[in-house]
C-alpha positions in Angstrom: 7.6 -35.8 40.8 5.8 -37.0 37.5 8.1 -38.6 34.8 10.3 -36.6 32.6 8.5 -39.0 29.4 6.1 -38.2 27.5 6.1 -40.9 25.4 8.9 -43.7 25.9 7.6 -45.8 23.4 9.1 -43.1 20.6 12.3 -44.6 21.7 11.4 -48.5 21.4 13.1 -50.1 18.8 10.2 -51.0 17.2 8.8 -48.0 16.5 8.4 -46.4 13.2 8.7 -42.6 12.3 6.6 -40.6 10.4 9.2 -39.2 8.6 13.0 -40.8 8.0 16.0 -38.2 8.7 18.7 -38.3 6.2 17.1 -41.5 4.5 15.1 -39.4 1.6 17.3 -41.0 -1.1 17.1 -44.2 -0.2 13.2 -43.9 0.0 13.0 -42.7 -3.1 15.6 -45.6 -4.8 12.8 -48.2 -3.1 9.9 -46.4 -4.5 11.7 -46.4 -7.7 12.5 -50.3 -7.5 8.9 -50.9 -6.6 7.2 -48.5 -8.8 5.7 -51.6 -10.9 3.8 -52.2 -8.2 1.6 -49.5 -8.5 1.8 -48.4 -11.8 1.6 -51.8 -13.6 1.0 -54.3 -10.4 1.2 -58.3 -11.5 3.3 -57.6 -14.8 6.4 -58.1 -12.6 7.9 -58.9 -9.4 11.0 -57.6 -7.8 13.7 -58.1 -5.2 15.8 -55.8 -3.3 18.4 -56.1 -0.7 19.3 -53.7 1.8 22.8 -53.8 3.9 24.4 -52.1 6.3 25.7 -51.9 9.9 24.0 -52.5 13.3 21.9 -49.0 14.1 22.3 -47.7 10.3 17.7 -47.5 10.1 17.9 -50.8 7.7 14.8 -52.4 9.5 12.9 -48.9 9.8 13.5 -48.2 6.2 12.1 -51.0 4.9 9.0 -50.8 7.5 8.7 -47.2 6.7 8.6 -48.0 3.0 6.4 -50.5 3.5 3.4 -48.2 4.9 3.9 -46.0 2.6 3.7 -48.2 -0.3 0.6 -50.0 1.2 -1.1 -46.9 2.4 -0.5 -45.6 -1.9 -1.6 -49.3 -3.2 -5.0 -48.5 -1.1 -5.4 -45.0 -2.4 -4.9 -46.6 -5.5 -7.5 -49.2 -4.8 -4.5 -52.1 -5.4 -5.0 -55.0 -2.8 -1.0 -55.1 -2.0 0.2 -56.4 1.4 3.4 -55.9 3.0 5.0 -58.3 6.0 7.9 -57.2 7.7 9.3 -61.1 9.3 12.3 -61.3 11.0 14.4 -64.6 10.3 16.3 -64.8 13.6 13.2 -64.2 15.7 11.4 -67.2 13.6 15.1 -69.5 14.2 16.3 -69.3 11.3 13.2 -71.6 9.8 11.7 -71.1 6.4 8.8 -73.3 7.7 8.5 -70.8 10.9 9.0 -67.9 8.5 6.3 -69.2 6.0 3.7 -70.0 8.1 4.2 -66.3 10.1 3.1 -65.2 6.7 0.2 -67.3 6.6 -1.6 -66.3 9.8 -1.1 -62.7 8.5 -4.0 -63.5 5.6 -5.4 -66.6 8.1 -4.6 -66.2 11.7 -6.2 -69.8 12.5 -4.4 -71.8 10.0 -3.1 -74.9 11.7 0.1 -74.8 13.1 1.0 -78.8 11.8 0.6 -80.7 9.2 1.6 -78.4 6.5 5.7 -78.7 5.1 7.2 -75.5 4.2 6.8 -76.5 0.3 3.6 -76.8 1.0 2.7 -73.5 2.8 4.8 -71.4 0.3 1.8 -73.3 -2.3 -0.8 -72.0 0.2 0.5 -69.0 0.1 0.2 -68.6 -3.9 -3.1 -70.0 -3.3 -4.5 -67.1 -0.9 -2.8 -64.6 -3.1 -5.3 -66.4 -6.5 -7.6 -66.6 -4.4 -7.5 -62.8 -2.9 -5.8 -61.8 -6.4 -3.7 -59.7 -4.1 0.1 -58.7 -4.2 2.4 -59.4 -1.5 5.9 -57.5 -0.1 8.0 -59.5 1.9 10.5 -58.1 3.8 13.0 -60.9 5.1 15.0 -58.8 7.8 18.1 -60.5 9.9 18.3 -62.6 7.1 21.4 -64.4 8.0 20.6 -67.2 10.0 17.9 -68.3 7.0 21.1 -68.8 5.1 22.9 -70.4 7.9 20.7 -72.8 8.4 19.2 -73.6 5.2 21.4 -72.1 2.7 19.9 -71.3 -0.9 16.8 -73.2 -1.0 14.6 -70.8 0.7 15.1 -67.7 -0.9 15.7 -70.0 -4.6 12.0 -70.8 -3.9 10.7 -67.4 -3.2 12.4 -65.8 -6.2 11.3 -68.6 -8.7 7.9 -69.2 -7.3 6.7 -67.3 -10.4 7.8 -70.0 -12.7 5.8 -72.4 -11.2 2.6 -69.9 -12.5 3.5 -69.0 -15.4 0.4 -67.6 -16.5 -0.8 -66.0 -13.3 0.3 -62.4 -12.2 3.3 -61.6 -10.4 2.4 -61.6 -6.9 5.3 -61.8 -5.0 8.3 -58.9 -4.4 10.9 -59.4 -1.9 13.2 -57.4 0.3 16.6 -58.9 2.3 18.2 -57.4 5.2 21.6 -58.3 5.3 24.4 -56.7 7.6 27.4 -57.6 5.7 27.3 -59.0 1.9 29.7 -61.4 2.4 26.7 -63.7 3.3 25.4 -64.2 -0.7 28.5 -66.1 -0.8 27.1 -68.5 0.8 24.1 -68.6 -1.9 24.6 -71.0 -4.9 25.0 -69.2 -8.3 21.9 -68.9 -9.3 20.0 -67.8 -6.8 23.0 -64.8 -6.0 22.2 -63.4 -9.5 18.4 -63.1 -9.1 19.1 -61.8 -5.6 22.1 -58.9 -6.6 20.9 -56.9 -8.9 19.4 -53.9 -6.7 21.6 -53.7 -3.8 21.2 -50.7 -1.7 23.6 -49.9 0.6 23.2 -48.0 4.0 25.7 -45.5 5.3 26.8 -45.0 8.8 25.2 -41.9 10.4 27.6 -39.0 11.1 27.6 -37.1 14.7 25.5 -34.1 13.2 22.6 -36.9 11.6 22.3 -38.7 15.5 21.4 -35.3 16.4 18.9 -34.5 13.7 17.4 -38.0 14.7 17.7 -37.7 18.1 16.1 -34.0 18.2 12.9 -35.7 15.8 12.6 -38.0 18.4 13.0 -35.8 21.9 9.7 -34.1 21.4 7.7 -37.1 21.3 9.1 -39.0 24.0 9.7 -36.4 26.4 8.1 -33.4 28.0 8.9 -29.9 26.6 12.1 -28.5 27.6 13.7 -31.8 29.6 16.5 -32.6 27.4 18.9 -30.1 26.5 21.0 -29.6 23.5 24.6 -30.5 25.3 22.9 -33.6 26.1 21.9 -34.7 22.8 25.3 -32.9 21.6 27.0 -36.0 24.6 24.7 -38.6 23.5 25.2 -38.1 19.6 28.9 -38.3 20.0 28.4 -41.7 21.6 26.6 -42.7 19.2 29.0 -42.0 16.2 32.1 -43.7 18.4 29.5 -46.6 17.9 30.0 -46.9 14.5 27.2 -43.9 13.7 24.8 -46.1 15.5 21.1 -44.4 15.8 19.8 -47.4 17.6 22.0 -47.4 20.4 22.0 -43.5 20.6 18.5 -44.0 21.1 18.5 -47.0 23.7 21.0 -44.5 25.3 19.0 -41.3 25.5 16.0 -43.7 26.8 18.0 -45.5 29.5 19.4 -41.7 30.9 15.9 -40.8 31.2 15.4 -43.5 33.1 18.4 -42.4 35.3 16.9 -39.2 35.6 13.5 -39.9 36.5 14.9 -42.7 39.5 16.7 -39.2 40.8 13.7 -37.1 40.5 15.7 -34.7 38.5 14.2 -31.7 36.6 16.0 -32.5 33.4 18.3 -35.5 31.3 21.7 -34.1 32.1 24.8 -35.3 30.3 25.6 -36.6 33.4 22.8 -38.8 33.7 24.0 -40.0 29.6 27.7 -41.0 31.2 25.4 -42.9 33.9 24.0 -44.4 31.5 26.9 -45.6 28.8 28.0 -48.8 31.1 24.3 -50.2 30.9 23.9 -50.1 27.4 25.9 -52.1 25.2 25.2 -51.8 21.1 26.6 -55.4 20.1 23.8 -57.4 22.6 20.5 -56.3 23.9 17.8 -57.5 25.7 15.8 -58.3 22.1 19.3 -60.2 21.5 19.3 -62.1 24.0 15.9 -63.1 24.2 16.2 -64.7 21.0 19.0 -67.1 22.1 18.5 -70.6 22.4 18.5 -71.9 25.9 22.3 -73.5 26.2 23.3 -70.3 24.2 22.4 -68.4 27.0 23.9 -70.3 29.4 26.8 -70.5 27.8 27.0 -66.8 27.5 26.2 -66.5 31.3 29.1 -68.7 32.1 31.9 -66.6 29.6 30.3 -63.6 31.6 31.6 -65.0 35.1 34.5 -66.5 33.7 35.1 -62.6 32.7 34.7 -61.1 35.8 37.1 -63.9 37.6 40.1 -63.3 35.2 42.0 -60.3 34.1 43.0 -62.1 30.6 41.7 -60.3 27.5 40.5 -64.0 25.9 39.1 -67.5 26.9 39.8 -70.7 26.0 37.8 -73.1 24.7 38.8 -75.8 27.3 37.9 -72.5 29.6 34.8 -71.9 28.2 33.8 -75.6 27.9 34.4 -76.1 31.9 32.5 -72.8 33.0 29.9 -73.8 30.2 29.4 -77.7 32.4 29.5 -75.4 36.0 26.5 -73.4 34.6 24.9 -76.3 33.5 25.2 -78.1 36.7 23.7 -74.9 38.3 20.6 -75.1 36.6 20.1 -78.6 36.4 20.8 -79.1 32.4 22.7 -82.2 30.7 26.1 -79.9 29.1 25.9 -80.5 25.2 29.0 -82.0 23.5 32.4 -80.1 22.5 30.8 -79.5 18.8 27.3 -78.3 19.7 28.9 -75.8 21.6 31.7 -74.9 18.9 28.2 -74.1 17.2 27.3 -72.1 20.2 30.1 -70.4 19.7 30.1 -69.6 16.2 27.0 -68.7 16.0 27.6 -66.0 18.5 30.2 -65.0 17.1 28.3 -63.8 14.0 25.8 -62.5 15.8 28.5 -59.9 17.3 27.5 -61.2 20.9 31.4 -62.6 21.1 34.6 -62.4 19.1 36.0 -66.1 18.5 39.2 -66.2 16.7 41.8 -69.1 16.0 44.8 -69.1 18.5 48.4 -68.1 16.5 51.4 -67.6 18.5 51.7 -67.9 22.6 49.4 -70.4 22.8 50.1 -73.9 23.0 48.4 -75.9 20.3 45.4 -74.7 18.0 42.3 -73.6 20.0 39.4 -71.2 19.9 40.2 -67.9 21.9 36.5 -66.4 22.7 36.7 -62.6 24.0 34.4 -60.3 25.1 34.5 -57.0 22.6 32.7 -53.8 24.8 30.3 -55.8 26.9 30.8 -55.4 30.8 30.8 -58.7 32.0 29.0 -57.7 34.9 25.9 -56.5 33.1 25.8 -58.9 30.8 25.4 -61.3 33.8 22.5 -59.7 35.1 20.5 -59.3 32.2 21.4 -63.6 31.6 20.5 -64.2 34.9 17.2 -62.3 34.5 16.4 -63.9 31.4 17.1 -67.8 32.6 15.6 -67.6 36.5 12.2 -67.7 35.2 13.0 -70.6 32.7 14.9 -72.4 35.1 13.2 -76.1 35.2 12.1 -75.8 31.4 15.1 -74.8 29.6 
């Protein structure tokens, strides 16, 4: 029996729309922010950030605004580039995030040799050179911060003063889930950064179905997906926080149910099948990013899991299942406050909770808990991902 897609990749979460549901307004605010760009492009440059919650369309807004502004700027005959470049996928690295950039204009420009100072510079230079305009979009912005607080995005917001004279070349767009994260900006460069601020809400259950129902007659064949299950899987979705990228992971994965059982149709059945394999606070695209001991120390939390009945770990727990793990796969365990790194870091990922200990427990520690994530499938999707780097972790 043939498969019940059409399409699958209309459910990837990299793909891009043609058209936005229930995200007109906030289209229209960034065409309004950017409108300089077309009308009047080089007399000034702009910045924009955009926040809200895991699933809320941040990263397909801002890549849907950015066709659409480029595809204008051509019609327009304005040489304006946009780069969509996510901070998490490039570690957190201005260097790594620069020099992404770079290869967009020169995709043979050497990989060493070059500091990040220096390739923001080369960067300026193309644009002279090209006397284009560029739209960065700096999505999963967070661990940029993390890891080198203000300095990168001070840089990118002042570069103008450093060409005085020359157009404004260079507009930039932040994806941020929560705000509290400009705290962690110096003074200066949180003014230049806070003054358009635009602000994603959650979906509602009727909005996952509008998106979902957009979506169904691209990915699958006519007449495969009826309305009580996108009625089931929209539901889920909003119990998710209004989450359209895990009702979408969703309705993909019970199509994939549904095609193993060579059934005529996605049933709602074949959703509830689904539910326990998808998880909206890690993913695959999550996890692939890790580092390698963050993996591995994820794996072992995930055993530890499924051998206790206790809602939290230790971090004396964690720390001894963390060395096991290690042991398995041949790697030297890092120290107590590489892994309190470990830790935190996934923490703010939303990969783990990690709270301070109060009453009950003996001492101060570190209790790490699992929120929604069946320990059991997060094993297997660990186990998948370090088998194959096993020996060169």
């Amino acid at each position: 029996m043939r498969s019940l897609f059409r399409d699958e990749s209309k459910l990837d979460i990299n793909y891009t729309p043609r058209h936005l549901q229930h995200r007109d307004f906030q289209l229209e605010l960034m065409s309004q922010y950017f409108r300089h760009a077309l009308e009047t492009p080089g007399k000034m440059t702009q910045r924009v950030i955009v926040t809200g919650k895991v699933g809320t369309g941040k990263t397909v807004l801002t890549q849907h605004f950015g066709q659409k502004i480029t595809r204008e700027a051509q019609r327009r005959s304005i040489p304006l580039r946009y780069i969509h470049v996510n901070c998490r996928q490039n570690k957190g690295s201005f260097f790594l995030v620069l020099q992404r950039i770079v290869t967009e204009f020169h995709p043979t420009f050497p990989k060493r040799g070059y500091s990040a100072e220096e390739l923001l510079q080369v960067l300026m230079q193309i644009l002279d050179e090209q006397d284009a305009y560029l739209l960065i979009t700096l999505d999963e912005l967070e661990p940029l911060i993390e890891n080198e607080g203000s300095d990168p995005l001070y840089k990118l917001t002042r570069i103008a003063e450093s060409h005085p004279k020359e157009p404004g070349r260079l507009s930039l767009i932040c994806i941020l889930r929560e705000l509290r994260w400009l705290n962690k900006l110096d003074a200066s460069t949180r003014s230049t950064l806070q003054s358009n601020i635009l602000t994603l809400d959650d979906y509602t259950q009727k909005q996952l179905q509008d998106i979902l129902n957009d979506r169904i007659p691209l990915a699958f064949r006519a007449d495969v997906v009826p309305e009580e299950t996108v009625m089931l899987t929209s539901e889920l979705g909003e119990e998710e926080g209004g989450n359209a990228r895990y009702a979408i992971e969703l309705l993909w994965r019970a199509g994939k149910y549904a095609d193993a059982e060579k059934s005529g149709e996605v049933t709602p059945e074949h959703v509830r099948k689904a539910v326990g394999s998808v998880y909206s606070t890690v993913r695959r695209d999550e996890i692939a990013t890790l580092a390698p001991h963050e993996k591995l120390l994820l794996l072992a939390l995930a055993r530890r899991f499924q051998q206790t009945a206790a809602a939290h770990l230790s971090m004396g727990d964690a720390e001894e299942s963390y060395r096991i793990v290690c042991e398995e796969f041949d790697e030297e365990p890092r120290g107590h406050t590489q892994l309190w790194k470990y830790v935190k870091r996934l923490s703010n990922l939303g990969v783990i909770n990690a709270t301070i200990s109060t009453s009950g427990v003996r001492g101060k520690t570190t209790l790490i808990g699992l929120p929604r994530v069946p320990a059991s499938d997060l094993e297997n999707e660990l186990t998948g991902f370090l088998k194959p780097e096993a020996g060169r972790i």
